[in-house]
C-alpha positions in Angstrom: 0.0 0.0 0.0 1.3 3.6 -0.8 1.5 5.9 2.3 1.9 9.7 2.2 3.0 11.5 5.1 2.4 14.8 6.3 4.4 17.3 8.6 1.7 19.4 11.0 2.4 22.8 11.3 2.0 22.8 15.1 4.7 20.9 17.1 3.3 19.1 20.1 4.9 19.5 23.5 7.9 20.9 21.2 8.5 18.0 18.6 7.8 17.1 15.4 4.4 15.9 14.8 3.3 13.9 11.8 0.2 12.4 9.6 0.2 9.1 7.8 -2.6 8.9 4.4 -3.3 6.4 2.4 -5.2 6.1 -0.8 -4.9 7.0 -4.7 -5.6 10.3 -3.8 -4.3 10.0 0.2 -7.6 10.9 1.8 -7.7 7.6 4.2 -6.3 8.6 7.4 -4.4 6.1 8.5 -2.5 7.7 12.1 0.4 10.1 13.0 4.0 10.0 14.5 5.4 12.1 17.1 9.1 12.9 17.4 10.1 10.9 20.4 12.0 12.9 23.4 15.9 12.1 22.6 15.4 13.1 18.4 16.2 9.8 17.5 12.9 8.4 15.5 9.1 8.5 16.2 6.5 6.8 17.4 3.7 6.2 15.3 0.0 5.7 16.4 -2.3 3.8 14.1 -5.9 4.5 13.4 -6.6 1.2 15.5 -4.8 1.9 18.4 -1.6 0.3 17.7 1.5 2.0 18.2 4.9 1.3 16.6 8.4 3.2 17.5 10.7 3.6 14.5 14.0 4.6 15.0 15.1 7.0 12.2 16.6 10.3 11.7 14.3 12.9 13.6 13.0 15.6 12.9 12.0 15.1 9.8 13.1 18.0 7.2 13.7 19.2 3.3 17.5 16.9 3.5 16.1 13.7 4.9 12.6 13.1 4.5 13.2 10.4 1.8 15.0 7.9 4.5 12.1 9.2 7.4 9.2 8.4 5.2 10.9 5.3 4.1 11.5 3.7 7.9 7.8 5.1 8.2 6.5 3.2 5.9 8.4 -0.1 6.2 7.3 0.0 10.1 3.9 0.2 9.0 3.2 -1.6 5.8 
């Protein structure tokens, strides 16, 4: 499944926070990711409840979002 994610304008508690789409068009929301506390990946939260901590470069930004989005993604698909 193809997965688009989404950097929210408004950190929470002072890190990066994140949305996960899915969907030819990514209109299914399918959870978020916040920055965990030490920079060093996120934690995503699915729809369902179920939470997964990837361990990635953090934040997220215009030099590495390729790598982010791709340990995103292979955490979650």
């Amino acid at each position: 499944m193809r997965y688009s994610i989404r950097d929210e304008y408004a950190p929470k508690f002072g890190r990066q926070h994140l949305t996960l789409w899915s969907g030819p068009f990514c209109e299914q929301f399918e959870g978020c990711a916040t920055e965990l506390p030490r920079h060093d990946g996120f934690m995503v939260t699915l729809y369902n409840g179920d939470r997964i901590r990837v361990a990635c470069e953090s934040p997220r930004d215009d030099d590495n979002f390729h790598r982010v989005d791709a340990a995103i993604r292979a955490a979650i698909g």
